[in-house]
N, C-alpha and C positions, 0 to 999 in steps of 0.2 A: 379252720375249725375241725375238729377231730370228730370221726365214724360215731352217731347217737349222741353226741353233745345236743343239749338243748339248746334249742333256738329263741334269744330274749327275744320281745316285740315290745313296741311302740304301744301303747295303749290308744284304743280305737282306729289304727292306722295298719294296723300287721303289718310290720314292716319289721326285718331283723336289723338287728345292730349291723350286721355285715351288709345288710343293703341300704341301711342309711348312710355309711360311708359311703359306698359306693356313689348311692345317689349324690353326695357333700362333693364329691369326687369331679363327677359329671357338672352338676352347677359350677363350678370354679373353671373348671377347662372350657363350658363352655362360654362362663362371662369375661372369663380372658380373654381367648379369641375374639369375641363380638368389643371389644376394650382394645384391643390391637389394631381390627378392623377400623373400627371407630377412630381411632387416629394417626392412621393413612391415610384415609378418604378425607380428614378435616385439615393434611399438614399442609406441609409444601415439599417439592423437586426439582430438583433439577440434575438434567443429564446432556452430554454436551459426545458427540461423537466425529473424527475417531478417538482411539483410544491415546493414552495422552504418549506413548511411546510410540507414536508412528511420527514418521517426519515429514512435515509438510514443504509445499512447493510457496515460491514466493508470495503469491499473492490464495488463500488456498480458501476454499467453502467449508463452513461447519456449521452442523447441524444443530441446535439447540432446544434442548424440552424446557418448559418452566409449567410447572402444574403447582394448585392450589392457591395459594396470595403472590405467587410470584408470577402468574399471571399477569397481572400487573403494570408489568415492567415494560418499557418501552424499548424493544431489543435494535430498533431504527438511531435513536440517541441515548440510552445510558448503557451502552455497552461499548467496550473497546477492548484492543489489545497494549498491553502493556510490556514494554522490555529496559528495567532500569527504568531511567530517565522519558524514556520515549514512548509516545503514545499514540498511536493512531486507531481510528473511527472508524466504526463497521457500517454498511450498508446491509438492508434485505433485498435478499436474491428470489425467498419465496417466506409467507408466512400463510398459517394454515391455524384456524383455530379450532382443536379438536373437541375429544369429548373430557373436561373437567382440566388441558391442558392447553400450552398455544407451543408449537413447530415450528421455528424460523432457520430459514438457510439463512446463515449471513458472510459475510467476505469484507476485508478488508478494504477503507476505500483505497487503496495503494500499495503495493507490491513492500513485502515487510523485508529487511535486510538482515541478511544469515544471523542467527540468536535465539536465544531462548523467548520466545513469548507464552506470554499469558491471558486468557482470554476471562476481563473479569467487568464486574462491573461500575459505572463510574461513580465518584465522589455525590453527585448530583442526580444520582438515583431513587425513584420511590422507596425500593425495598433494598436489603443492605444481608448480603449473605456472609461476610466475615472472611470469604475465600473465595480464590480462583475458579471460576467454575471448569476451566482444563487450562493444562503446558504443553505447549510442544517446540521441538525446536525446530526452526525453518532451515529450510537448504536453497541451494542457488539452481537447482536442478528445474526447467519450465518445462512443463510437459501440456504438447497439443495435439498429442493423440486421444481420438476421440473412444469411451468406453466401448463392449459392450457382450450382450449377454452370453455366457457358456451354452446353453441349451434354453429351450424356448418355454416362457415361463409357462404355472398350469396354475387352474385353480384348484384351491384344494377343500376340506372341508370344510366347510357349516357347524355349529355349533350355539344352543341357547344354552344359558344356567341359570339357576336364580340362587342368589345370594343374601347375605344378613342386610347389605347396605342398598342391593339394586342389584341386574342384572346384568349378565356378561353377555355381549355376541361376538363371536367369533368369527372371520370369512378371512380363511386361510391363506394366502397366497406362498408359492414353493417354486424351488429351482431357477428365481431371479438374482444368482450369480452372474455377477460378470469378470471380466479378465484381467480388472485393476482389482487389489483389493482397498478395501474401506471405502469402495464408490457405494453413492447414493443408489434411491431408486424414484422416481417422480412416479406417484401415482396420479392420472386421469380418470374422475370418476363422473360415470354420467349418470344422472336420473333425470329423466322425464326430459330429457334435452339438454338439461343444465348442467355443465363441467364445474369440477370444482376437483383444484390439486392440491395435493400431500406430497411432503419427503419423507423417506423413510431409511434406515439404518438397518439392510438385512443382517443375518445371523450369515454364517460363512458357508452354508447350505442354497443362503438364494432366499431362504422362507422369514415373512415378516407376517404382519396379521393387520386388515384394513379396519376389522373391529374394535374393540374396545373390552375390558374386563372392569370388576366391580366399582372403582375409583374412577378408573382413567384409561384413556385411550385414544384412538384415528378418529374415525368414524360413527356416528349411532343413527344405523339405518333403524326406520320401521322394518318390523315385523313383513315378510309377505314382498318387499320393495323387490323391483327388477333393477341392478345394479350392473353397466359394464367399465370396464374399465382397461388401460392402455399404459403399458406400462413403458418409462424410460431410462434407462442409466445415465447416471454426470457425476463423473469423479471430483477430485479432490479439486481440482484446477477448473472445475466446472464446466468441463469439455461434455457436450452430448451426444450419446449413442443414439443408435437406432434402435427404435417402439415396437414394442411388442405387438402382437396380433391382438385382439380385444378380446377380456376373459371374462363370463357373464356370471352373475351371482345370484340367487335369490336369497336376500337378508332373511337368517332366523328367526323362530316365534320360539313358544312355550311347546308346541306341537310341531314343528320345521326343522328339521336337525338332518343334513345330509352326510 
């Protein structure tokens, strides 16, 4: 608007033409977002790790997320690997039901023979995703060396937020790299006496997060919680390293933020 132009207004609202767009502006961005929001938290996921170009050993562990309806799913019996013609059944090595998600290491029940496989779901499944949920091709390579960590992991920040759909907490954990890459990481989490374990998929830093964000996540500690935990590496071959020192945490609040 040009220097002493007049400024229309709303009638009984003083508001100018330029700031009702603007405000048109803001309602739209903001109810798209909380619309985007809204149908993340109500879909479904799935994520399946390592990445589908790494090569796996004959018989090999993979980690698998299923959030939202695909929950569900019975990763014990309708899941398999597939190559061609040939099929073989996975076992759980660990399952872990997080927050709005469920975690399963699985493994083949039997050592797979050099080829492309696919890790998908069976004919006889509740839920039917229409595709592989990962490829990779196996190798003849058995490896029984056992993982384990570069440097001794640390706890790292704390963190609360609150959000359109619910809260996020955050309890960092960093520098739980180890010397294979695409190895796992077993987390041990104690409260109040009671263990209860996680896989987890770090980032190539070592750093993964035992919390959770606004949809989905590991963990949903209370607020105030005294949390330790022990951490272990098991590569692909599900060979395990040696444990961590134990790293303590106190779970986030609204007012807790280290």
């Amino acid at each position: 608007m040009a220097v002493g132009a007049p400024t229309r207004t709303v009638t009984g609202l003083g508001v100018s033409s330029e700031g009702m767009r603007a405000l048109w502006v803001t309602v739209v961005l903001v109810s798209s977002l909380a619309i985007e929001a809204h149908a993340k938290c109500a879909g479904e996921w799935v994520k399946v790790a390592p990445a589908n170009e790494v090569e796996l050993p004959p018989r090999p562990h993979l980690l698998v997320t299923l959030g939202g309806r695909f929950q569900s799913v019975d990763v014990g019996s309708e899941l398999e690997l597939v190559s061609g013609q040939r099929r073989v059944a996975v076992e759980v090595v660990n399952r872990f039901k997080g927050y709005s998600q469920v975690v399963a290491l699985v493994r083949p029940v039997k050592p797979l023979a050099p080829a492309r496989w696919a890790l998908q779901l069976s004919k006889q499944a509740k839920q039917q995703l229409g595709r592989a949920l990962g490829s990779w091709q196996v190798g003849k390579t058995v490896d029984t060396t056992a993982p384990r960590f570069m440097s001794a992991p640390a706890a790292g920040k704390t963190a609360w937020a609150e959000y359109g759909c619910g809260p996020g907490s955050s309890l960092e954990v960093t520098t739980a790299a180890s010397d294979e890459p695409n190895a796992f990481v077993e987390a041990a989490v104690t409260i109040d006496g009671k263990v209860t374990s996680a896989l987890f998929a770090p980032n190539e830093r070592g750093d993964f997060d035992l919390g959770h964000g606004m949809c989905s996540g590991a963990f949903s500690f209370e607020p105030g919680t005294g949390v330790s935990v022990v951490l272990t590496p098991i590569d692909l071959s599900g060979n395990r390293g040696g444990s961590s020192a134990p790293l303590s945490f106190v779970a986030p609040g609204p007012s807790r933020e280290r």
